[in-house]
C-alpha positions in Angstrom: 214.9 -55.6 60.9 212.0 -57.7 60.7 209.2 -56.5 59.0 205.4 -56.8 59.9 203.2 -54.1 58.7 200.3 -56.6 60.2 201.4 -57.7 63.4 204.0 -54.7 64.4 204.9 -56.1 67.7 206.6 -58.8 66.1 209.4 -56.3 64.2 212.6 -56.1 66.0 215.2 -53.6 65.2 218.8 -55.1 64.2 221.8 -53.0 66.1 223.7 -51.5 63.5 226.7 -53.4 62.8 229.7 -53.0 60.3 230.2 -56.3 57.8 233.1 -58.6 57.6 233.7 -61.7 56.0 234.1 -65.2 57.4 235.5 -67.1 54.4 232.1 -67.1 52.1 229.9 -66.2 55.4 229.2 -62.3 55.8 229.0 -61.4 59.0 227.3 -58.5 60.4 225.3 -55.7 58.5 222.1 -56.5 56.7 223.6 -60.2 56.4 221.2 -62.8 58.1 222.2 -64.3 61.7 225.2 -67.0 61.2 224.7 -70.0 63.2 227.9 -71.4 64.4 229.2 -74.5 66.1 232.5 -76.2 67.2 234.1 -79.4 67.0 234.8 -81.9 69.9 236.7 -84.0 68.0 241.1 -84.6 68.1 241.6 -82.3 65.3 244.5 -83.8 64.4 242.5 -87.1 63.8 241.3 -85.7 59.8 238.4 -87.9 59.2 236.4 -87.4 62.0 236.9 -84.1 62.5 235.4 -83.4 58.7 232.6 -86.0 59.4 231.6 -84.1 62.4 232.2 -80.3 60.6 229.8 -82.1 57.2 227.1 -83.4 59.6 226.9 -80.0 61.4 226.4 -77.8 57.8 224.2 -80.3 57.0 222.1 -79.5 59.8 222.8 -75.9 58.6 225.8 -74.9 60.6 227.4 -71.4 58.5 230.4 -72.0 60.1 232.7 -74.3 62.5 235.0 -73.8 65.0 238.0 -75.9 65.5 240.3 -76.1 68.2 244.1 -76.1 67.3 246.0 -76.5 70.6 249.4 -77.6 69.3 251.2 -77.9 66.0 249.7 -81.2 65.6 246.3 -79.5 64.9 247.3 -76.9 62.7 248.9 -79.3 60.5 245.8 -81.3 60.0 243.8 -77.6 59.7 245.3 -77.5 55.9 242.9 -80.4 54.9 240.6 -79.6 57.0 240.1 -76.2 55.4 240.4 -77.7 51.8 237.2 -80.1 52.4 235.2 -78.5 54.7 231.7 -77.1 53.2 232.0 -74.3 55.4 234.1 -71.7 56.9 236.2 -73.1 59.5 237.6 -70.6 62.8 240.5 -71.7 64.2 240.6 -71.5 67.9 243.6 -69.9 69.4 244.4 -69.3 72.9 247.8 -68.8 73.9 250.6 -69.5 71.1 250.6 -66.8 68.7 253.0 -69.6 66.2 249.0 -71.9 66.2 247.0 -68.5 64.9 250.0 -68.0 62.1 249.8 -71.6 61.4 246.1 -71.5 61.0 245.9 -68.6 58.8 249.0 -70.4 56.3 246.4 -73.4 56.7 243.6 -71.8 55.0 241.4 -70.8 58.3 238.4 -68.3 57.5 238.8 -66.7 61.2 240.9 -66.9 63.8 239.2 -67.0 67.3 242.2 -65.4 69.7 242.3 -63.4 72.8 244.7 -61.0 71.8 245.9 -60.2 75.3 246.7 -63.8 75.9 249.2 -64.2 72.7 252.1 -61.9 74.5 253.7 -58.7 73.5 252.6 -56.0 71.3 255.2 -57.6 68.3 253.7 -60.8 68.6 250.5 -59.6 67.9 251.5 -57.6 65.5 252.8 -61.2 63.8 249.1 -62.6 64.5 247.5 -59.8 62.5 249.8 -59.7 59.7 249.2 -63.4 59.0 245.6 -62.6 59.7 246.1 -60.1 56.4 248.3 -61.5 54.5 245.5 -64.5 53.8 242.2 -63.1 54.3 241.3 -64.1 57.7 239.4 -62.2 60.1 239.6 -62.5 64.2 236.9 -63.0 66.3 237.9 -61.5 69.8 236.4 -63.8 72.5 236.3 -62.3 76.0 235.6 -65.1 78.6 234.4 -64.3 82.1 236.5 -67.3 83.2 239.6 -66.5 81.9 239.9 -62.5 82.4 243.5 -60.6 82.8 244.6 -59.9 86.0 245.0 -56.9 86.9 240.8 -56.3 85.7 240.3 -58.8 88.4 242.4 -57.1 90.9 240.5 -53.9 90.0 237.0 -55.2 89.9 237.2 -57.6 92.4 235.0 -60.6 90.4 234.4 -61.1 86.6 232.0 -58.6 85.8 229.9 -57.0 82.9 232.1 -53.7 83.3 235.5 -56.3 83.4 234.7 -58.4 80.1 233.7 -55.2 78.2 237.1 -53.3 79.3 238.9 -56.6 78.0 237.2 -56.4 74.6 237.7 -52.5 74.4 241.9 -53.1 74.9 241.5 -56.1 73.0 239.8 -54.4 69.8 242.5 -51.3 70.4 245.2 -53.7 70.3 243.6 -54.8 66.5 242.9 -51.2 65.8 246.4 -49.7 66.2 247.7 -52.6 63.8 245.1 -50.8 61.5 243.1 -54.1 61.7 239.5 -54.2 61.2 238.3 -57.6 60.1 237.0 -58.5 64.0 234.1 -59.3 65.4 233.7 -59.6 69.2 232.2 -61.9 72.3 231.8 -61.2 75.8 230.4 -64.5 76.9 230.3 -66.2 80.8 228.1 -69.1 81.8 225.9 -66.6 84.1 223.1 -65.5 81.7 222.7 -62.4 83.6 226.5 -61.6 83.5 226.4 -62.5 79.1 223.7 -60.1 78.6 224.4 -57.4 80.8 228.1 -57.6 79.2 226.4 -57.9 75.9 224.0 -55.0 76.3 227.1 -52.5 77.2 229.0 -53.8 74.5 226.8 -52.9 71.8 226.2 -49.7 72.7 229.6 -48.8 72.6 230.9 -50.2 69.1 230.0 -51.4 65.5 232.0 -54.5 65.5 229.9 -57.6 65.0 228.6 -59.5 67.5 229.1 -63.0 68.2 226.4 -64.4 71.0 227.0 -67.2 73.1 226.4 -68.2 76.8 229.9 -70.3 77.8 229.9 -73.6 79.7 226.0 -73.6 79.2 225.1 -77.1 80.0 223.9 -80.1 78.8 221.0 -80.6 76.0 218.2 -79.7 77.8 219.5 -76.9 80.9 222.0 -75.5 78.2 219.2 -74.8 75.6 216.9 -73.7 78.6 219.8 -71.1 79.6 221.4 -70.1 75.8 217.3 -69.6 74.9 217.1 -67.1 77.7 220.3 -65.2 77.1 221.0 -65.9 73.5 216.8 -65.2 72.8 216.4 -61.8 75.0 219.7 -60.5 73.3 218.4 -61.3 69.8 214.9 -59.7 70.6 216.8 -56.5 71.7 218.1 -56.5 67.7 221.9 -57.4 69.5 223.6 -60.6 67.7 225.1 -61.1 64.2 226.4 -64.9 64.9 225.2 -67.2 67.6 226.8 -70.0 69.0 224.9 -72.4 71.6 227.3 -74.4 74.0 225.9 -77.5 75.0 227.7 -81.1 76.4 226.2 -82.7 73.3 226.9 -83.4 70.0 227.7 -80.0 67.9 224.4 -80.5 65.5 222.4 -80.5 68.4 223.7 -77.0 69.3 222.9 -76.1 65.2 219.3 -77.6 65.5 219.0 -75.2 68.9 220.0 -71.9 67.7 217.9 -72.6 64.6 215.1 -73.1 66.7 215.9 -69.6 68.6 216.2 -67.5 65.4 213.1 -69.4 63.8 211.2 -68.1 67.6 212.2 -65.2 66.8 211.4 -65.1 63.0 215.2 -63.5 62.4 215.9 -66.4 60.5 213.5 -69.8 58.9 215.4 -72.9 58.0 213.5 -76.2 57.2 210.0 -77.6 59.1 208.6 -75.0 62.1 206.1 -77.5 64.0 204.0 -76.3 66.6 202.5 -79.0 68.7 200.3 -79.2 71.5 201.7 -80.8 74.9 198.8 -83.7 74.6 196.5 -84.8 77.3 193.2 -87.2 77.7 191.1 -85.1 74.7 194.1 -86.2 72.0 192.3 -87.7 69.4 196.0 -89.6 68.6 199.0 -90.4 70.1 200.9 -86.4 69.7 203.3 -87.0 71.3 205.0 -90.2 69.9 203.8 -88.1 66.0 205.6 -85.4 66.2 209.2 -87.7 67.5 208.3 -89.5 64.2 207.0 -86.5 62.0 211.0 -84.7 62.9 213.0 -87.2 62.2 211.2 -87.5 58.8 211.3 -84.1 58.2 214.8 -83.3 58.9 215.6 -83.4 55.1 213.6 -80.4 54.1 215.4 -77.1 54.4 212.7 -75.0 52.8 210.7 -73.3 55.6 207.2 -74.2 56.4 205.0 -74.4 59.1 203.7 -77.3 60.6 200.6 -77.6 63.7 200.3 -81.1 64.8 197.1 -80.6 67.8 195.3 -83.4 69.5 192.0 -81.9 69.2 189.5 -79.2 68.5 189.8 -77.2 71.7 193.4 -75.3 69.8 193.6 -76.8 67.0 192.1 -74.7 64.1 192.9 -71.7 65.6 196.6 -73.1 65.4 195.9 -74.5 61.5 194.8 -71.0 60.5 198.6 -69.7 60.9 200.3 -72.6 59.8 200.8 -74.1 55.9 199.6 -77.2 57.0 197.5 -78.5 59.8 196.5 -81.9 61.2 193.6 -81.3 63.9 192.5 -84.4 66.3 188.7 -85.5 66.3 186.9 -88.5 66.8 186.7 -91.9 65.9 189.9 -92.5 64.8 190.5 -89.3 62.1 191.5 -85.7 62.3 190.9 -83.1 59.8 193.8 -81.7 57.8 194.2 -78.4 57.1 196.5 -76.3 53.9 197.0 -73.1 54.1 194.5 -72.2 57.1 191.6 -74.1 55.5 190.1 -77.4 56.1 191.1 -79.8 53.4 190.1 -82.7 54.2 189.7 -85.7 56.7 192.5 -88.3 57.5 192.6 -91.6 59.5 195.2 -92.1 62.2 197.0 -94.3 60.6 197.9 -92.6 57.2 198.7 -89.5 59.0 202.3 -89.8 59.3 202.9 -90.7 55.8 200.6 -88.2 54.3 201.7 -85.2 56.5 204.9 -85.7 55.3 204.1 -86.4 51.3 202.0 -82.8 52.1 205.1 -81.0 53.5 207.7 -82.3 50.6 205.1 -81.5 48.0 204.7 -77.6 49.5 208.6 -77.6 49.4 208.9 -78.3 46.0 206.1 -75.7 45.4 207.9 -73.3 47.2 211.3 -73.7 45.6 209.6 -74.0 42.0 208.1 -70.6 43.0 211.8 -69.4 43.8 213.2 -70.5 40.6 210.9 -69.1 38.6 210.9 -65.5 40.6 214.6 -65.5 40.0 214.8 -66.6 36.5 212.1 -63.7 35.9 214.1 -61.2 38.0 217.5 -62.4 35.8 215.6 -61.8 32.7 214.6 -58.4 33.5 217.9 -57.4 34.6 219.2 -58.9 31.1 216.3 -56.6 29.7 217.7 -53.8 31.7 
C-alpha cells in the first residue's frame, strides 16, 4: 500500500499476493512492482542479445525476457544467463525439450503455456526441471492464442475464456505440487486485459504479471498499456508489468517506469513535470526539457523536477517539487529548492545549472541513505 496520511486519496491498496522468486527479483507480496521487458534480438546471436538485456537494466529493467524457439536458442541461453545483470525468463511456447533446456541453462523463469507443451507427463518433465534448478513459471494466457474447445464454448476470446485457461493451467502446476507461478491474462483489447485481469485477482493469490499484448507502437502502445496497465495498478492489481511496444525494449522500461512513478507505486531516477508551453513561456520549454532528459538519464535517485514557462503555474508547481525553474521576463526565470524561491537564473545557464542542482540533491540524498543505514547497522550491532 501506499501511504499518505496527508493527501489520503492518493493511497492505493495492493491485492494480496503470495511471493515467489525470479532469480534475485521477488515477486509478489510486500516486494515493490518489477518492471519487465523482452528481447527482440536472434538469441542465438550472444553479443547482441546481452547488449540489448545490459542497456535495458540499465534503464532499470528487473528482469528480461528471452525468446528461445529452437535448440539453437537455448544453447546460447547458458551464456546468456551467466552475464546477464538480471534475471532472464525464458519464453516457451510449444516444445516442452526448449523449457528443460532453459532451466539446465540457468533461466530464472520459464514463461510457458502449460496447455500448449502436450500431455500431462510432459508437463510433469517441464516442472521437474522447473524444480530441480530453481526456476519458477510464469503462466501467460493470450487472448490470441486460446485452446479450442474454450473457443468452441464461448464463442470469441473472452474475459471468462482467458481466466478459465489460467485456472486449468495453474491446476495443471498445482497437481505437480508446483507453486513457484505467477500468472497473465493479457489481449491487445484494453477492455478485454482488465476485465480478464479484474476476475483473475479475485479469484487467486498467485502473482500478477500485467501487460496489454500486441499494444502498438511508441506512442498508441504507451497511450493504450497507460490506460490498462495504469487503471489495473490504481485498483492495487499488478505485481510485474510489462509494456509491449514496436520499439526498442528500453523504451518499454522508461514507460512502465513512468506509469508506476504516476502512480507513486514505485520512484526511479528524475520525475519532471512540464508545462505544454505557449506564447507566455518566458524560454523555449519545450526544446529544455528534450535537453534536460537526456542529461538526466544518469541519475537513478528520485527527485522531482518542474520545468514551467511562466508565472501563471509555475510556483504553484515548484512548491511540490525539489527543484523548480519558473519562466519570467527579460530573459531569466526564478529557481526554486525545495518549494522556495532560491534564486534568479538567465536562460542561458539554465540547462547546465538545473542539472549541477539535480546531481548535487542526488548525492545529498544517497549520502543521507548511507548514513541512515550505517546508523541503523550499528544499532542492530548494539542490539
Amino acid at each position: 500500500m501506499t501511504h499518505n496520511p496527508i493527501r489520503p486519496w492518493r493511497n492505493i491498496e495492493r491485492r494480496v499476493s503470495r511471493q515467489i522468486r525470479v532469480g534475485k527479483v521477488l515477486v509478489g507480496g510486500d516486494a515493490p512492482i518489477a518492471v519487465q521487458t523482452m528481447t527482440n534480438t536472434l538469441t542465438h546471436d550472444v553479443e547482441a542479445t546481452l547488449d540489448q538485456i545490459r542497456r535495458a537494466a540499465i534503464a532499470g529493467a528487473d528482469i528480461v525476457r528471452v525468446s528461445t524457439p529452437d535448440v539453437e536458442s537455448t544453447a546460447a541461453l547458458r551464456e546468456i544467463c551467466r552475464e546477464s545483470p538480471v534475471p532472464i525468463v525464458a519464453d516457451i511456447h510449444f516444445h516442452y525439450k526448449r523449457a528443460i533446456e532453459a532451466a539446465e541453462a540457468g533461466a530464472a523463469c520459464l514463461r510457458i503455456n502449460p496447455g500448449n507443451i502436450g500431455d500431462a507427463k510432459r508437463v510433469a518433465e517441464v516442472v521437474k526441471a522447473a524444480k530441480d534448478h530453481g526456476c519458477s513459471i510464469r503462466i501467460g494466457v493470450n487472448a490470441g492464442s486460446l485452446e479450442k474447445h474454450l473457443l468452441d464454448k464461448y464463442g470469441e476470446p473472452c474475459p471468462d475464456a482467458m481466466v478459465e485457461s489460467g485456472l486449468d493451467h495453474i491446476k495443471l502446476l498445482q497437481d505437480h505440487d508446483f507453486h513457484e507461478f505467477k500468472i497473465s491474462v493479457k489481449a491487445s483489447d484494453v477492455f478485454m486485459s482488465a476485465a480478464a485481469y479484474q476476475q483473475l485477482a479475485a479469484i487467486t493469490d498467485a502473482p500478477i504479471h500485467l501487460g496489454i499484448t500486441e499494444a502498438g507502437g511508441l506512442i498508441s502502445g504507451t497511450v493504450k498499456s497507460a490506460i490498462g496497465l495504469g487503471s489495473l495498478l490504481w485498483f492495487g492489481i499488478g505485481d510485474t508489468i510489462r509494456v509491449s511496444l514496436s520499439a526498442d525494449p528500453v523504451e518499454e522500461v522508461k514507460v512502465g517506469f513512468e506509469i508506476l512513478k504516476s502512480l507513486g507505486l514505485r520512484t526511479r531516477g528524475v520525475q519532471i513535470i512540464s508545462c505544454p508551453s505557449c506564447a507566455r513561456q518566458g524560454f523555449d520549454v519545450i526544446k529544455t526539457v528534450e535537453t534536460l532528459e537526456k542529461r538526466l538519464e544518469h541519475i537513478k535517485t528520485p527527485i522531482s523536477l518542474s520545468i514551467i514557462g511562466c508565472v501563471v503555474n509555475g510556483p504553484g508547481e515548484a512548491l511540490m517539487t525539489d527543484i523548480g525553474f519558473t519562466g519570467g521576463g527579460a530573459g531569466s526565470g526564478m529557481v526554486y529548492l525545495a518549494g522556495k524561491q532560491d534564486h534568479k537564473l538567465s536562460n542561458d545557464q539554465m540547462v547546465e545549472h538545473i542539472v549541477e542542482l539535480v546531481e548535487a540533491k542526488a548525492a545529498e540524498i544517497q549520502a543521507a541513505e548511507r548514513a541512515a543505514a550505517e546508523a541503523e547497522a550499528a544499532a542492530a550491532a548494539l542490539d
